[in-house]
Structure formats: C-alpha cells, structure tokens
C-alpha angles and dihedrals in degrees: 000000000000120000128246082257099057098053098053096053083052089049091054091040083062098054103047086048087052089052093055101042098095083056096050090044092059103053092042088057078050094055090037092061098043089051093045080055103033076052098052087045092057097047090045084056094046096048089049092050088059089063097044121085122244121241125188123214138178100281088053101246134132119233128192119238119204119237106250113199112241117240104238105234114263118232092352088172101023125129082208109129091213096043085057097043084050102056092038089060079055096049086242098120135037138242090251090054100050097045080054085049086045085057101053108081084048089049094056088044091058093039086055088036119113139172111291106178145343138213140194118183102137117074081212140054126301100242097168137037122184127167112231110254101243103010117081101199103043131079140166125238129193123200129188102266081064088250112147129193131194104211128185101195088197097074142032093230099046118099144094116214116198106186119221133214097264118227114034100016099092113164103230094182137007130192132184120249096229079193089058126015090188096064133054139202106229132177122213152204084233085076094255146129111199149158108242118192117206083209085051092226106109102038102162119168107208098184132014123169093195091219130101095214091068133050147154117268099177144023133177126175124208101201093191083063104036096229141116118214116207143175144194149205108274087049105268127140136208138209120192147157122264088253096051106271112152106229098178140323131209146169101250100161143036092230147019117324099231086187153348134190140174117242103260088233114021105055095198093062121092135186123213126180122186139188081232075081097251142121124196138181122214147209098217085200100061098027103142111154134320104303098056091080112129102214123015106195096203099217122192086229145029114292120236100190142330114214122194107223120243099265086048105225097103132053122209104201113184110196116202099269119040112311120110108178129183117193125187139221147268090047092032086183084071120097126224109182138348117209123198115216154147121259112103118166142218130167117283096064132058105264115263107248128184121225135188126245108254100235101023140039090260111128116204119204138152130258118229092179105227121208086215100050121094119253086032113160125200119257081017113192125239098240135177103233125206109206115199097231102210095054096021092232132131114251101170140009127203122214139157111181079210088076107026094156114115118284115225112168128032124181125174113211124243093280098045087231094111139052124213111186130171118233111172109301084334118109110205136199128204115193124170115269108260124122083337092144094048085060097048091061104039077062088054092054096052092044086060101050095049085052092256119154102214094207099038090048094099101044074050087055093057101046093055089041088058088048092052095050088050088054085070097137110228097263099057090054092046087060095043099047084046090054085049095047088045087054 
C-alpha cells in the first residue's frame, strides 16, 4: 500500500496538472487544427496527383507535370496571310501552306481581272513581249517583220517605234538594257544579236553569222556578271561579253536552242531548252562540250522554253504538245509537278510558252483546246489559264469573247498587277476591274482629242507600218536582196 507520503505528492501532482490544463488545451485545439489542414492538403494532393501524369527520370523518381491547357490553332483552314504567319511561327503550319496563303490575294485580283486595252501596230505576228524594268505600264513587243514597239498602255503619246526589215527579220527573244531602258538586246532570224535603241542613237550588232541559214533564236543577259548568253538553230551556244566579245561557243545541243537563261541569283548557272526534247542546265565555268552538262531533264516533246522563278530555286519548262513540268532545286533532275495541258504547236503560230508570276508560285499559259486531249469540251474557248505550281490545278481562267484568237505569250509586270499577252498580231492587257471603265473612257477622250479614231486605230497602225517599210534606204535592201540570193 502507498504511504502517507506518497499520496499526498500524488495529491499535489494533480493540482498543479489541474492549474495548467486551459493552457494545454489550447495548444492541443491548435495542433488539432493544423493536422485537420495539413490532412485535407494532403488528400487534395493526392487527389490532384491522380490526374497528373507520371514521368520518370534518371534518379528514378517520379515527378509530377502540371496540365497545361492546349491553345486551339488559329485559322487552321483559313486562306488569312497573318493566320498562317501566326501558326507557322508556332510551328503549326508548313512552307507550302503559307506560299498557297501568299497566292491568294493575287488569285481574287485575276479572277476580277478583265481586258483593258488592246493594241495593233505590226502588220505580223507578235513574236516577243518584255516589262519594262521600272515602269510599270510600259512594255516592249517584237513581231516577225523585226518591228519593236515601246508602249505605255496608260496613255494615247507614249510609244517608240523601231522598224524591222519585214520578211525574214522576226525578233525570237527581247530583253531589257538595265544600263539603259531605252535601249534592248534582241536576237533575230537575220542571224544577229544587236542593241537596238528606241531614240536610234546607240545601234550596236554583237553577233552576226552572215548566213541565212543560221540565226539566233534566244538571248538572255546576267548584269552582276557582265555577260550575254545566246543560242542558235543548229543547237550552239554562245557566251560573250556586254560589249560582243566572243568567250567561248559550243554545240550543246542536237537542235535548235528554243531558249536559254541565267539563274536570277547564281550567275554561273545557265538554263538551255531545245526542240531535240532536252533541257540542260549548265556551269558556265567548266562547260567543255556536250556531255559536261550538270543536269539533262529527258521531255516526251520538244521543249519551247524553260524559265528559272523568280526566287530561283524552281524551273517551268512547256514542250510543244501538253506537258507543262517544274522541277526544284537542289536535285534539278527532280521533278515537282507535271501539269497536262493544251497547247501543241506547228509552224504558222509563236510558239505557246509558260511563264511564272512575278511575286507568287502561279504559272500563266495559254489554252489551244485539242480535240485529242482529255477533258476536251466542245466549242472550247481559247483561254488564258493560271496553274497553281505547287498542286498543278487550275485555280482561274481569263476570256473576253471580244478577243477569242489563240493566246501565245503571257508576262506580268514587276508588280503582278497587269497582264501582256500576244494574240496574233494583237497585243492585250488585263487590269483588275476596278474603275476600269472609267479608264477606258478617260482614253477615249484623249484619243479624241488627239484626232484618234479608237476603232480605226489598228487598221492606222498598218498603214504607217507599210510607209515606214517603204522608207528602207538602198543599202539596207541591197543586203537584204544578197542574203536572199545566198539562200
């Protein structure tokens, strides 16, 4: 049993314990409260945890990764520029989607696009179209009597006239002197390559193969390297200075060289076409013979013309029956897109060439309907067709019923914003339809007031065409008449 003594230290235990209970009750609510919230924190953590998901890293642990909420795309489908610049920042959309975005705005102005004005001053066919290089408005044309004409469609006064020789004189390619707009290289069926000056004053020949039986069928000129790039009939090309020297000449090709071109941004690189159905691409450093070609494109047909885009990495070939290609660098033998369609040749018509749009991947050519060819619709108008390059389809088609003939050559401008194209001996203009009508007659009113018939101008044309053909001094028509008689 306890002693007296121990019962009463228990007895005294007690009591103090009894003086400080308000004080431990207090701080065990306190803890009571931290462990209730410390509790729901856990299970809220743990609940979160559960919706997470787990990643493992090299330590072997498991960490938790917050679900971040995903950004819808913005204008997936949308034709909107700046949707598409927006989601490619992102990495959300691809090159080839944003150059089809690019097109769009130049799309919507050719399918509003109509014929503007029209002009006949040639008495022969238009074999050659070129912009001019800073005016928007005003181009140059080349028929085959070697007449050329500097036209500024924007007004009644403005244009040169140089006068060819007439039959046999036919300009095959024309290309603007940067060093001189007044002035153009042109290559010739009289078997010369000259610079011809609409003010008459700087007339130079830089080659001339003084046979008849040889001539010059393109011409190209690169100004960073100073050189001018031609070819011929029987399939030679030359290379020679700006001011005529000859650098070197070979045999190339088997046939005629339809066309040649430098690259627009690698000097050294040359284009050439050819009716022997090829098309190679040169190093005008290393060229040696025929066989030091760097690429040879294999066509079905013979090839009209083979023209580098203005960004020059791809090249739009057109053969002379329905096959439109566009290959793509760096492996030019690869090729893009093939495009069917329409547009065969024989003799008696310029040959149909495609050509690129100067700001976007759209290709222009004109339609010659075959019979033959599939798809072919009955009464089938002779349209001007506009490709999309980087899918091959057709995404416009100009027509005026007011000039149905067959449409060989087409050129944008600079800008894109207008359309030259080669009817005939027709030269038409397509504008965007806006206040176009109010521009048509603001020219008849100028025409009129200049004494200009609008509708007798082209039969005008002809008759001072034929005056100045019969202005030929003597010595002109004696070397004319030799090269005839040597023929």
């Amino acid at each position: 049993m306890p002693t007296s003594r121990q019962t009463k230290r228990k007895r005294q235990q007690y009591k103090s314990t009894d003086d400080v209970t308000p004080a431990i009750e207090i701080q065990r609510k306190k803890r009571h409260v931290k462990n209730d919230v410390n509790c729901n924190t856990d299970k809220e953590n743990s609940e979160t945890d559960l919706l997470l998901p787990k990643f493992s890293f090299c330590g072997g642990k498991e960490r938790r990764v917050p679900n971040i909420p995903i950004i819808p795309p913005v204008g997936k489908n949308s034709n909107n520029l700046m949707h598409h610049m927006y989601n490619t920042v992102l990495g959300r959309s691809t090159q080839s989607n944003l150059r089809k975005c690019l097109a769009q705005p130049f799309i919507r102005m050719l399918s509003n696009s109509r014929l503007f004005r029209t002009a006949s001053p040639f008495d022969r066919r238009v074999t050659a179209l070129e912009w001019h290089p800073t005016e928007p408005n005003t181009l140059a044309a080349g028929s085959k009597g070697g007449d050329i004409i500097l036209w500024n469609h924007a007004r009644v006064d403005k244009q040169e006239f140089i006068s060819g020789i007439g039959k046999g004189g036919s300009i095959t390619a024309m290309k603007f002197n940067l060093d001189d707009p007044c002035s153009v290289f042109t290559s010739s069926i009289n078997g010369t390559v000259s610079l011809q000056d609409f003010n008459g004053k700087h007339n130079q020949i830089l080659l001339d193969t003084c046979d008849w039986n040889y001539w010059y069928c393109s011409v190209d000129v690169s100004y960073t390297a100073n050189l001018i790039v031609t070819g011929d009939n029987v399939g030679n090309t030359v290379l020679l200075s700006r001011d005529g020297k000859e650098l070197w000449k070979y045999r190339l090709h088997k046939q005629k060289v339809s066309h040649c071109e430098f690259n627009p941004q690698c000097d050294w690189l040359v284009v050439t076409s050819s009716v022997d159905k090829t098309v190679k691409l040169w190093d005008i450093r290393m060229v040696k013979d025929r066989k030091s070609a760097l690429h040879v494109l294999e066509h079905q047909k013979p090839v009209n013309s083979a023209y580098f885009s203005p960004d020059s990495h791809q090249l739009l070939t057109t053969d002379q029956h329905n096959e439109i290609r566009i290959y793509q660098s760096p492996d030019w033998s690869r090729v893009k897109q093939t495009i069917a369609h329409p547009h065969r040749f024989f003799q008696h018509i310029t040959p149909i060439k495609a050509t690129w749009h100067p700001v976007c991947d759209l290709v222009v050519v004109g339609r010659y309907p075959d019979e033959n060819f599939p798809g072919y619709v009955k009464n089938e108008a002779r349209t001007i067709d506009l490709f999309d390059a980087n899918t091959g389809e057709i995404v416009c088609q100009l027509h005026d019923p007011k000039a149905p003939g067959l449409i060989s050559l087409n050129k944008f401008n600079k800008s894109g914003d207008a359309l030259a194209s080669a009817m005939g001996y027709n030269i038409l203009i397509w504008l965007e339809d806006k206040d176009i009508e109010q521009r048509q007659q603001e020219l008849v009113e100028k025409m009129k007031a200049q004494g200009i018939a609008p509708k007798s101008n082209q039969s005008q044309s002809r008759r001072r065409q034929r005056k100045t053909d019969s202005k030929i001094d003597a010595a002109t028509k004696a070397k004319i008449a030799a090269k005839l008689q040597q023929r």
